[in-house]
C-alpha positions in Angstrom: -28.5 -9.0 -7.4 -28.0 -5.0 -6.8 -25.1 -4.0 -8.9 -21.7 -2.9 -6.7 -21.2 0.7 -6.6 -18.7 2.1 -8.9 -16.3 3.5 -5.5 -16.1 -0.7 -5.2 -14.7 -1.2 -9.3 -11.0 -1.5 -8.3 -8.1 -2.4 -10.6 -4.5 -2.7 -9.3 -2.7 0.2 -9.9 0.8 -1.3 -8.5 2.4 -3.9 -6.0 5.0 -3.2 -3.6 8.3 -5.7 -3.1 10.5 -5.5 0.1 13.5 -7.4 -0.9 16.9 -8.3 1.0 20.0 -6.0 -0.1 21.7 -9.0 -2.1 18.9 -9.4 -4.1 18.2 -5.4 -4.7 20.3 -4.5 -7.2 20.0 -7.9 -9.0 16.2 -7.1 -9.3 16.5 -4.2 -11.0 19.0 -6.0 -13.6 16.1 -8.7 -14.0 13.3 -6.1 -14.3 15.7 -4.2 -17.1 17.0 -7.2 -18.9 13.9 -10.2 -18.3 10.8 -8.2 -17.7 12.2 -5.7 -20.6 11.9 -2.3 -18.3 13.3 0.6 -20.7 15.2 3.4 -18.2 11.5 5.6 -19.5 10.1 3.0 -17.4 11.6 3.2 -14.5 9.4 5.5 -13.0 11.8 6.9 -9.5 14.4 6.2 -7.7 14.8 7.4 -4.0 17.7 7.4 -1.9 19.1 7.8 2.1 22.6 9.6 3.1 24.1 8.2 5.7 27.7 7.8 6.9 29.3 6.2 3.7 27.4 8.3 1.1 24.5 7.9 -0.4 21.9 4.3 -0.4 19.1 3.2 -2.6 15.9 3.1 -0.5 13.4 2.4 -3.4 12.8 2.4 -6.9 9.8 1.6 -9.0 9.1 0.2 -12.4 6.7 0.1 -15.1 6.4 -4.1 -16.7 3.9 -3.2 -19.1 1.1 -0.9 -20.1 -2.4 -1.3 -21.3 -4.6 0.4 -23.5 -8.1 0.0 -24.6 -10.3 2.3 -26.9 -12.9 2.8 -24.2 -10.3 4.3 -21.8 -8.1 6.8 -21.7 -6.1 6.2 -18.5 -3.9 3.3 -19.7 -3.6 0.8 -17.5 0.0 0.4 -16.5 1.3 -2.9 -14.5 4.0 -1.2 -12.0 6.1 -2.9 -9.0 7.5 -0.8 -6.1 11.1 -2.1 -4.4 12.5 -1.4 -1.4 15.2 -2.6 0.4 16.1 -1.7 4.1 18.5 1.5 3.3 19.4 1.8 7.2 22.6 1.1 8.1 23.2 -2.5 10.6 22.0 -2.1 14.1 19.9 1.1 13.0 15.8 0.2 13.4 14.1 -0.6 10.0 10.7 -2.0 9.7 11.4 -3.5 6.4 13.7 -5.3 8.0 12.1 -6.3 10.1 9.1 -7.1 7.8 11.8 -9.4 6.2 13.7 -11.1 9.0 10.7 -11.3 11.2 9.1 -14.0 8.4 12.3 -15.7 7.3 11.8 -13.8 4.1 14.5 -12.5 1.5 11.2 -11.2 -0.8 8.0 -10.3 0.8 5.2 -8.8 -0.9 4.2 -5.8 1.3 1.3 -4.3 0.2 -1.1 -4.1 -3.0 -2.5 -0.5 -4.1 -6.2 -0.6 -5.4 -7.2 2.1 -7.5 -11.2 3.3 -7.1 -12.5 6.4 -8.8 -13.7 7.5 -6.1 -11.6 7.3 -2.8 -13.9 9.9 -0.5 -16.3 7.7 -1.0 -14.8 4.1 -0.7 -12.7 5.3 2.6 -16.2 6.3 4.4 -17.9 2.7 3.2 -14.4 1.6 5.0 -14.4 3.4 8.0 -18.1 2.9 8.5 -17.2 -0.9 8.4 -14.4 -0.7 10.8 -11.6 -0.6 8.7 -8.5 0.4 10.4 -6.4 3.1 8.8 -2.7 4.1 9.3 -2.6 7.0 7.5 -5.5 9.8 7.1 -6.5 10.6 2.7 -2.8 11.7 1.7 -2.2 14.1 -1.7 0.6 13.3 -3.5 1.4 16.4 -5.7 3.9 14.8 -7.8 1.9 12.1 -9.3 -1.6 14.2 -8.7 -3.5 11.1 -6.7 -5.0 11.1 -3.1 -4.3 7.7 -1.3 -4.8 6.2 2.2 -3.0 2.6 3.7 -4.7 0.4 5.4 -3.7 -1.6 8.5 -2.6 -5.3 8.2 -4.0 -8.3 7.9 -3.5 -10.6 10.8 -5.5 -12.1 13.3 -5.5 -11.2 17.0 -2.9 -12.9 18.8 -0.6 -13.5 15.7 2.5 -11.7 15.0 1.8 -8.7 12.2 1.7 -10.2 8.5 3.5 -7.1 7.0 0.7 -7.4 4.6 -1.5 -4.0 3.7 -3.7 -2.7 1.3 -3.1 0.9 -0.5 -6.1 2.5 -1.9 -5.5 5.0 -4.1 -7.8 7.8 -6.8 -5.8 9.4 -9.8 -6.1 13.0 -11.1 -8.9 13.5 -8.0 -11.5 16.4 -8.9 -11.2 20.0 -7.6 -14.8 19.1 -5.4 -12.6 15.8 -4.0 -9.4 17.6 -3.1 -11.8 20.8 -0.8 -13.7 17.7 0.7 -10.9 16.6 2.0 -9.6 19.4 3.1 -12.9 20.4 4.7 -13.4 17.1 6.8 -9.8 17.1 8.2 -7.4 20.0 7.9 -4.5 17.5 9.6 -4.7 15.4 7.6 -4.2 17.5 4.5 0.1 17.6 4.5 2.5 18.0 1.5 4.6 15.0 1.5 6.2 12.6 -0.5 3.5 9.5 0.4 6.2 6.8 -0.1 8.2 8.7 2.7 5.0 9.5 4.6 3.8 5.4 5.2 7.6 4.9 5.4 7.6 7.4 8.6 4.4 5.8 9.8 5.5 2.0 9.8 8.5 2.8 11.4 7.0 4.4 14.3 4.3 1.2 14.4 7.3 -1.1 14.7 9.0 0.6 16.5 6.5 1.2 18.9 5.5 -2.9 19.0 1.8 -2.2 18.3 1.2 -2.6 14.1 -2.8 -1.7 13.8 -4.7 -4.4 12.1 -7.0 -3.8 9.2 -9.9 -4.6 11.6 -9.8 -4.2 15.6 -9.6 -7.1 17.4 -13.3 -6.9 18.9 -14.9 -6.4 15.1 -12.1 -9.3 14.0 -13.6 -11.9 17.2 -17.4 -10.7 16.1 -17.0 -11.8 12.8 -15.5 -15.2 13.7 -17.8 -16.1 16.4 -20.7 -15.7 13.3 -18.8 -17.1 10.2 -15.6 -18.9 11.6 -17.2 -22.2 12.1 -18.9 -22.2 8.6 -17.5 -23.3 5.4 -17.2 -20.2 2.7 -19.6 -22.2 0.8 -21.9 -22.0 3.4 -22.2 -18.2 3.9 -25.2 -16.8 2.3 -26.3 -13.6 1.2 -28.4 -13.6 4.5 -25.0 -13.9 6.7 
């Protein structure tokens, strides 16, 4: 069998946790006291003004951190939190995300790490893979990063369940290709802030993109839907 293509070698580079208000702050006390976070490990905090001040919107922390003598990029195991920060009757897609499932936790999306995004996110778009967002820089944390839509199927409500695929320290040859391909897509911005902005608007606007359109989705049911998994071949 022909080997996968390194762009395909993914590890998880973190997870990200939408979780009610009541259990917000408790989390963090678990992460610190349970999970052993040190305050080195948690990694940000960002917040929302409104009317009464000042509101947590997420914070992320580092549970553990891996090293082997082959690598030097350690491998770190980090969860994302978020909580809706907008105040009661104010439009928030996390809360929704929540309410909308009967959920006080939801896991919201996982971020795969390739070393090499330019070339993964054309494999993906040339398989009709839905994106949200264009390739996104992150200056702060020196990565390059794109979300994917959902997973759900047509006619079912949105899952609130994406994928984040993400390159650390990108080359200088990665960061001019993508600013060669798609000038509007190359904005400053703080990412988590960015997809924040961008799901909003989705849910706001009723229509959350799926991670594949509904035509590719009903293609590839019509072939493998009535087959066990067991029964797709390397032929299918």
């Amino acid at each position: 069998m022909a080997q996968k293509p390194n762009f395909m070698n993914f590890t998880v580079d973190h997870m990200t946790l939408l979780l009610h208000p009541k259990l917000y702050s408790v989390s963090y006390a678990i992460f610190r006291i349970i999970f052993g976070s040190t305050p080195e490990d948690i990694l940000y905090e960002k917040r929302r003004k409104n009317d009464n001040g000042e509101v947590s919107m997420t914070y992320a922390t580092r549970i553990g951190q891996w090293e082997t003598a082959s690598s030097k990029d350690p491998l770190n195991t980090i969860i994302a939190v978020v909580q809706p920060s907008e105040p009661e009757g104010q439009p928030s897609h996390v809360r929704d995300m929540l309410d909308g499932h009967a959920n006080v936790a939801h896991w919201q999306h996982i971020a795969l790490r390739t070393p090499d995004l330019l070339a993964f996110h054309k494999h993906a778009l040339d398989r009709g893979v839905q994106f949200v967002t264009p390739i996104l820089k992150d200056d702060e944390e020196n990565l390059i990063q794109a979300f994917s839509g959902e997973w759900f199927y047509p006619g079912s409500k949105s899952s609130g369940l994406f994928f984040e695929f993400l390159q650390r320290e990108p080359s200088d040859e990665s960061l001019a290709a993508i600013q060669k391909q798609n000038k509007q897509s190359w904005f400053r911005d703080e990412t988590f802030l960015g997809l924040y902005g961008e799901k909003e608007k989705e849910y706001r606007s009723g229509k959350v993109k799926p991670f594949l359109s509904e035509e590719l989705f009903n293609e590839i049911l019509k072939y493998v839907g009535k087959k066990h998994v067991w029964e797709i071949t390397e032929d299918d």
